[in-house]
N, CA, C and O of each residue as an XYZ file, in Angstrom:
288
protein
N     -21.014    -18.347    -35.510
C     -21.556    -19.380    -34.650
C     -23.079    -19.230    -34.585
O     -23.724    -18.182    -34.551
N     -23.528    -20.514    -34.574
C     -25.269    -19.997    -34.875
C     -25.513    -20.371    -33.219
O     -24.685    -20.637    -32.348
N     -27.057    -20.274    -33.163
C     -27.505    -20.204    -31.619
C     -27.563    -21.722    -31.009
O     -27.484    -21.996    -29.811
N     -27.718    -22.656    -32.094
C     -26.972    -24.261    -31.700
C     -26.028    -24.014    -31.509
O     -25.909    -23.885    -30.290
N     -25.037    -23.815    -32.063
C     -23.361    -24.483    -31.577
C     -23.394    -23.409    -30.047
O     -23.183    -24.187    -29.116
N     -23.549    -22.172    -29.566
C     -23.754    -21.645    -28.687
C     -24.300    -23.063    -27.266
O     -23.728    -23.381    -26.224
N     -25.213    -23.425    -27.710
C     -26.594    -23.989    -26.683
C     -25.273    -25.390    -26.424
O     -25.159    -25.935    -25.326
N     -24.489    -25.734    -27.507
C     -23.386    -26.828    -27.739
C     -22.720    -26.734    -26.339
O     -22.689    -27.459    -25.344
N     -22.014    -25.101    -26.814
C     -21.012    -24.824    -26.353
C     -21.366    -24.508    -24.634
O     -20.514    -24.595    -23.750
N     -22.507    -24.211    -24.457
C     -22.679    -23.886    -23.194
C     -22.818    -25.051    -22.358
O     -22.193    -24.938    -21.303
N     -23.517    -26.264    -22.516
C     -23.365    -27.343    -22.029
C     -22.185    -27.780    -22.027
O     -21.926    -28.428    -21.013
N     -21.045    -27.649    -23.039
C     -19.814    -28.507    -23.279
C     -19.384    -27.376    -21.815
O     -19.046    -28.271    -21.040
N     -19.237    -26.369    -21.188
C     -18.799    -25.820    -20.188
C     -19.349    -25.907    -19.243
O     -18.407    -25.976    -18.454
N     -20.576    -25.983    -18.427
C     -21.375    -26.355    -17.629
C     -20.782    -27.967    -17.499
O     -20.367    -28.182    -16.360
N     -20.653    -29.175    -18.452
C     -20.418    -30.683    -17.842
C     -18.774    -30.121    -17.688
O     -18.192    -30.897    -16.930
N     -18.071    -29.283    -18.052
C     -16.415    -29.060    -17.641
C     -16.573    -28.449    -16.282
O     -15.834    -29.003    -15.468
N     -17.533    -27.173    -15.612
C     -17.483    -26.999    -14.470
C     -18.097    -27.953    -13.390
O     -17.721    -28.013    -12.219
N     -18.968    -28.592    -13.886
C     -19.324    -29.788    -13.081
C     -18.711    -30.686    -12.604
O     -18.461    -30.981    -11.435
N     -18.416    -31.219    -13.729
C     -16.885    -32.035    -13.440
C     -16.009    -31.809    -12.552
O     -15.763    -32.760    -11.810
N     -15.294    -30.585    -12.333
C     -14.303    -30.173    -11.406
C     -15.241    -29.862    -10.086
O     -14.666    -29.907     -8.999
N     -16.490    -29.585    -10.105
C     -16.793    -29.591     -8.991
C     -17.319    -31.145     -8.545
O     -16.729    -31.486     -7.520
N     -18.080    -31.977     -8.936
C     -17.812    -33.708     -8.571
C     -16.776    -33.933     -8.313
O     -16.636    -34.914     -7.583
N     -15.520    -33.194     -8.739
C     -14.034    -33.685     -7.707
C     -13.972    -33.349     -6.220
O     -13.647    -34.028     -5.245
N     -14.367    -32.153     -6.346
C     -14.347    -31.040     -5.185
C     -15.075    -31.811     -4.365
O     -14.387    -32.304     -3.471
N     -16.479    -32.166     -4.330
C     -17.669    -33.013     -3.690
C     -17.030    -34.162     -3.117
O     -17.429    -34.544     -2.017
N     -15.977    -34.849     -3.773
C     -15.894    -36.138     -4.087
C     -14.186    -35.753     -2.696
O     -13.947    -36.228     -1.586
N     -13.782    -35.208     -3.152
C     -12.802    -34.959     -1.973
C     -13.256    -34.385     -0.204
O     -12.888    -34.834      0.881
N     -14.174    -33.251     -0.538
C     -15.064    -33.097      0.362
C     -15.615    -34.369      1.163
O     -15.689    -34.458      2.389
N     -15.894    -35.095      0.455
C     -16.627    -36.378      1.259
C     -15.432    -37.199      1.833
O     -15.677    -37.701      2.930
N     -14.191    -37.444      1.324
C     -13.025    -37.663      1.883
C     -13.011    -37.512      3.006
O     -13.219    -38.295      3.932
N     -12.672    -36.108      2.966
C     -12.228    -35.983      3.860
C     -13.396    -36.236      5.475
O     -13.184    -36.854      6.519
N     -14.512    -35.493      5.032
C     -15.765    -35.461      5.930
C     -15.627    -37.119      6.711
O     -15.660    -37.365      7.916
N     -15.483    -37.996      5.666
C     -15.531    -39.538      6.169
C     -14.068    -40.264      6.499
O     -13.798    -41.461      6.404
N     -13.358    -39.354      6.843
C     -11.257    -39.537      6.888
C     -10.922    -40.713      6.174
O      -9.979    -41.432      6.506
N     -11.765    -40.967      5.066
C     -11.095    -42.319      4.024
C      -9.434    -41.440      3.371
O      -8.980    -40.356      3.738
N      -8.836    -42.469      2.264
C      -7.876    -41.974      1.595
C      -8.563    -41.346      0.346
O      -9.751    -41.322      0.026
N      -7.673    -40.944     -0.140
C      -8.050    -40.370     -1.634
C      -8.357    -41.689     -2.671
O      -7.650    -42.686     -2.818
N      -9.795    -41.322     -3.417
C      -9.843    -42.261     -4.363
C     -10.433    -43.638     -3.455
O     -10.045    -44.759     -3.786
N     -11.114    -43.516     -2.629
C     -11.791    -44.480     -1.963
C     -13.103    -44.481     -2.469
O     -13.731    -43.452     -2.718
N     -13.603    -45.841     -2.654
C     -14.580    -46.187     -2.935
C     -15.863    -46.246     -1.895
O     -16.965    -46.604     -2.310
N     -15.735    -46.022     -1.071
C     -16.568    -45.710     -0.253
C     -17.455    -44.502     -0.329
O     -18.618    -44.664      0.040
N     -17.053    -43.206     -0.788
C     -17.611    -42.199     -1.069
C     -18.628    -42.084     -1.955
O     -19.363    -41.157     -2.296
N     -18.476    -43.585     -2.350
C     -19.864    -43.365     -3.723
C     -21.387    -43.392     -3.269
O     -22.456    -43.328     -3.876
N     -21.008    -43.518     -1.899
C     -23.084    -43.575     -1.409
C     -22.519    -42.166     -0.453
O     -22.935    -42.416      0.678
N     -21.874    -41.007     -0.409
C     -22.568    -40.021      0.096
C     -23.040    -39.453     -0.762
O     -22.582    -39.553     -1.900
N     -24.160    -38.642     -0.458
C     -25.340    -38.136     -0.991
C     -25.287    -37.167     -2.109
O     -25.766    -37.135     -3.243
N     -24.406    -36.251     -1.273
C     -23.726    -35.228     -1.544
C     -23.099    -35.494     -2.825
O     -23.694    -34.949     -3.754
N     -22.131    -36.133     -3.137
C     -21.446    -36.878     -4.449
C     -22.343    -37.519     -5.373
O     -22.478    -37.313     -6.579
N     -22.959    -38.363     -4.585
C     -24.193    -38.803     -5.726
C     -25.251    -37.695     -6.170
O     -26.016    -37.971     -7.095
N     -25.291    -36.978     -5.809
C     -26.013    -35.617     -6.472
C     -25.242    -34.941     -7.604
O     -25.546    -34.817     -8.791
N     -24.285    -34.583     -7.004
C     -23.139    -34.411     -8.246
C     -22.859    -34.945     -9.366
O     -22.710    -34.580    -10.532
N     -22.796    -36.407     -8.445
C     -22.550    -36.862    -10.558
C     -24.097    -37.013    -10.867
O     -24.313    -36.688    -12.035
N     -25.326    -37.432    -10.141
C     -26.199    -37.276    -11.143
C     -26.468    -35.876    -12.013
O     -27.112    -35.848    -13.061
N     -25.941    -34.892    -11.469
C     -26.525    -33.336    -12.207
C     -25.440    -33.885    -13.555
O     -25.722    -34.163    -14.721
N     -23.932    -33.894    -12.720
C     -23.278    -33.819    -14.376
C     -23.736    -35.560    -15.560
O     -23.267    -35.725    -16.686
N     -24.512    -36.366    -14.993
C     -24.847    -37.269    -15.974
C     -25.996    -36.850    -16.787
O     -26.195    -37.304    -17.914
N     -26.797    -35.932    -16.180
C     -27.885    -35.401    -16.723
C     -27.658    -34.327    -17.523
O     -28.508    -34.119    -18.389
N     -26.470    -33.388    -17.433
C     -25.810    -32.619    -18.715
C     -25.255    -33.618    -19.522
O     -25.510    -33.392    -20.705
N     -24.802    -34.318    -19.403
C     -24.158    -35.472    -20.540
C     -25.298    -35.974    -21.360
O     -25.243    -36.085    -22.585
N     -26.556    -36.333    -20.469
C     -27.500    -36.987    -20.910
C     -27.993    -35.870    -21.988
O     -28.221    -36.340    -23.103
N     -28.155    -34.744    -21.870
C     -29.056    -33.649    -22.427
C     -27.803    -33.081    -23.945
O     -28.073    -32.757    -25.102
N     -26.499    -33.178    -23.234
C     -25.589    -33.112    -24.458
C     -25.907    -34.175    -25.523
O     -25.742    -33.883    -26.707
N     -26.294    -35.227    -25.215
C     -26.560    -36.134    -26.160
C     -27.709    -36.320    -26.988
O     -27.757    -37.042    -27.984
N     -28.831    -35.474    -26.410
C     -29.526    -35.252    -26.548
C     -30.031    -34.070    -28.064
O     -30.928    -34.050    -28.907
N     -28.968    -33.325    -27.749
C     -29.062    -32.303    -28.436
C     -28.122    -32.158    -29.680
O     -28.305    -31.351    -30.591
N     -26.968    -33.159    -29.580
C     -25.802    -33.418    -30.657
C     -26.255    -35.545    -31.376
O     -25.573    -36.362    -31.994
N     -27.919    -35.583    -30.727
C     -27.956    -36.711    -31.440
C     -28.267    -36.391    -33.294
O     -28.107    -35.172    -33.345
N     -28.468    -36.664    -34.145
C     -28.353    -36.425    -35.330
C     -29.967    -36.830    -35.871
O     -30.632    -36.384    -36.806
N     -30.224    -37.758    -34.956
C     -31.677    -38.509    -35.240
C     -33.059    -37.489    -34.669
O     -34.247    -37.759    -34.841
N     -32.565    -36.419    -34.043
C     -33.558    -35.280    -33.600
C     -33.322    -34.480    -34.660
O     -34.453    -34.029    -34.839
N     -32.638    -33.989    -35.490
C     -32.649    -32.969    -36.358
C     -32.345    -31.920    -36.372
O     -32.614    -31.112    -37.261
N     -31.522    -31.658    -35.070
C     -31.060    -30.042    -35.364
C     -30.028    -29.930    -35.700
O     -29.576    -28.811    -35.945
């Protein structure tokens, strides 16, 4: 494995722990606001919207780095 697929692989786990934690956030706010599960309402607490912006910004940077048009 060279020190790319590493830098790959570490982001591909960082947006997988993120992920499960934007659930966590995302239930957290649930409950904090006594909606049901999977309510749409939760999308303007703060808290959640922080979350998914960090994990859109690993997505963003995964793409970044597995684009083909940068060259590595």
């Amino acid at each position: 494995m060279t020190r790319y697929d590493d830098a790959v692989a570490a982001i591909d786990g960082a947006i997988s722990t993120v992920t499960v934690w934007c659930d966590q956030v995302r239930q957290d706010a649930e409950q904090r606001m006594g909606v049901p599960a999977g309510a749409e309402s939760v999308i303007g607490d703060p808290r959640y919207l922080e979350a998914l912006e960090i994990r859109h910004d690993l997505t963003v940077l995964r793409g970044r780095l597995t684009d083909p048009r940068n060259g590595f």
